[in-house]
C-alpha positions as CSV (number, residue, x, y, z in Angstrom):
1,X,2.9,-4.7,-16.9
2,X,1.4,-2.1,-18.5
3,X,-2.0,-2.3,-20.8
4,X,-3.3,0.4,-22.5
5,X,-7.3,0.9,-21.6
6,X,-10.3,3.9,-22.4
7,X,-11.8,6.4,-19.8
8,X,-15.6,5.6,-20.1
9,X,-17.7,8.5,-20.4
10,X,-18.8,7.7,-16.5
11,X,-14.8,8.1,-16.0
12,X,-14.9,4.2,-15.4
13,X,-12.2,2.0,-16.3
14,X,-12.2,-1.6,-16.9
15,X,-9.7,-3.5,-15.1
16,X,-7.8,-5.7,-18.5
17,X,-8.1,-9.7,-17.4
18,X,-4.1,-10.1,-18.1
19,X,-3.8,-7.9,-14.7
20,X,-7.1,-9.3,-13.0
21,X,-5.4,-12.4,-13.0
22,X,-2.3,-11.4,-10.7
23,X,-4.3,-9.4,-8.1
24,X,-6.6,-10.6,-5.7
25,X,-9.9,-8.6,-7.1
26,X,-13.5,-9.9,-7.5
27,X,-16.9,-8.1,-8.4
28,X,-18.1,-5.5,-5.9
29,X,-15.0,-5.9,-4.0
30,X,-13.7,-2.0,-2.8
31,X,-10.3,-0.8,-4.2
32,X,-8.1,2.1,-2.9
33,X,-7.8,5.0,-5.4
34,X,-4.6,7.4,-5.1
35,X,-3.3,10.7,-7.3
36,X,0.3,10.9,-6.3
37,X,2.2,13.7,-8.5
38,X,-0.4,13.5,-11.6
39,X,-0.6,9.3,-11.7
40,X,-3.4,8.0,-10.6
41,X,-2.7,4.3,-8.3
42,X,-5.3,1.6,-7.7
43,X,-5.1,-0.8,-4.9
44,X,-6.8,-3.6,-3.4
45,X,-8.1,-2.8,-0.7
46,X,-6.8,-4.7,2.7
47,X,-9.4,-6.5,4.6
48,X,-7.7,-5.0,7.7
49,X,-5.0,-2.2,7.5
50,X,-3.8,-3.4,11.1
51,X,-2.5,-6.7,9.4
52,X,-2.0,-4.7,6.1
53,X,0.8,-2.5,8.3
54,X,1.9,-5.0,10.5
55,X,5.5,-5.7,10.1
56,X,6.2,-2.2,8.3
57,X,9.7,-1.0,9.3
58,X,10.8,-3.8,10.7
59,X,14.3,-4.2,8.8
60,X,14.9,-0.9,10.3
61,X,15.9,-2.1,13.7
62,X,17.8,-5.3,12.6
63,X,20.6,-5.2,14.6
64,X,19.7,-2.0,17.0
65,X,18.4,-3.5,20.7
66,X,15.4,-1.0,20.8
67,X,15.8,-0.5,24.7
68,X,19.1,0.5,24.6
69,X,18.2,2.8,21.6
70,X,15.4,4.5,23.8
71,X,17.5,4.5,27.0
72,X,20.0,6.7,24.9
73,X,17.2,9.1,23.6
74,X,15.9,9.5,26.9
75,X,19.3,10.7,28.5
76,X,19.2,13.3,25.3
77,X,16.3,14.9,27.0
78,X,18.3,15.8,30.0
């Protein structure tokens, strides 16, 4: 969804209710602000990034056994 909004002159910007709505936010609540390549990305920010990253990645192993996998690496070193 995409909603056009004004830069204040403080460089505030008011967060439009439609998207309010879909994302957990609430007064004085901290956000994550990121510039990637010129766009500017506004997050919520995770009450803990532990649980926030648990569980990242894990689709890449389906189907690997991850001890065989390091057993293999580790002969590579010899």
């Amino acid at each position: 969804m995409s909603v056009s909004v004004k830069v204040g002159p403080k460089f505030q910007v008011v967060i439009p209710q439609k998207i309010r709505r879909k994302v957990p936010l609430h007064p004085q609540k901290k956000v994550l602000v990121e510039e990637i390549n010129g766009v500017i990305f506004i997050f919520p920010r995770p009450s803990s990034f532990a649980e926030f990253m648990a569980g990242l990645g894990k689709d890449v192993w389906k189907g690997i056994d991850p001890k065989a996998h390091v057993k293999r690496e580790r002969e590579g070193w010899k």
